[in-house]
N, C-alpha and C positions, 0 to 999 in steps of 0.2 A: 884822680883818674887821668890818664891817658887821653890823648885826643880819639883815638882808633877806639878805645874802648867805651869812650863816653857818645860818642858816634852808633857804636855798635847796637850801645844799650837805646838810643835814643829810636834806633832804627825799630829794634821791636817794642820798643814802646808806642811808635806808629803804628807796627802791623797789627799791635794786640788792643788798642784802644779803645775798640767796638765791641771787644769781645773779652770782656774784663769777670763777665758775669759768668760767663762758659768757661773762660780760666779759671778760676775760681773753686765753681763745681768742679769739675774736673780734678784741680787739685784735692780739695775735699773727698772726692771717692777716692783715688787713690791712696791716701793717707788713712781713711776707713775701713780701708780694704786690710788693710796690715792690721787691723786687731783683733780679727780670729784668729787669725796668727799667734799675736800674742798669747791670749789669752788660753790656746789647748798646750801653748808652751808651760804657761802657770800651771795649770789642772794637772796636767800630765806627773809638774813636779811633786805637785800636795799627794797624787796618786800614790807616785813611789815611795813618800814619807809615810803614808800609811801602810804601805807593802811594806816595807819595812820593819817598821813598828806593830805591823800581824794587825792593825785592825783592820779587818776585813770589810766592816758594813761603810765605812768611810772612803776606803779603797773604791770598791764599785760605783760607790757614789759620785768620786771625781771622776772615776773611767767614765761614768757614763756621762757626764756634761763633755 
């Protein structure tokens, strides 16, 4: 690392010292936050494989999750 950059990092590692815990959560929700996301992306796709493939009572079952 660079003098500037290792300076840089050392600097928010001061401002964030106390508050490691709040960083943390924080990350955590955000990162949590993304896997409804995901997951109506998955459903969505089983849905269409079952539109597809005509079974119907499968179909509605993913649409509805």
């Amino acid at each position: 690392m660079t003098k500037v950059k290792k300076r840089e990092t050392n600097l928010i590692y001061r401002y964030l010292r106390n508050d490691k815990l709040k960083l943390f959560l924080y990350l955590l929700l955000v990162f949590t936050s993304y896997f409804p996301t995901l997951g109506a992306a998955f459903f969505w796709g089983l849905a269409l494989e079952n539109l597809i493939q005509k079974n119907m009572e499968m179909f509605v079952l993913y649409l509805a999750i």
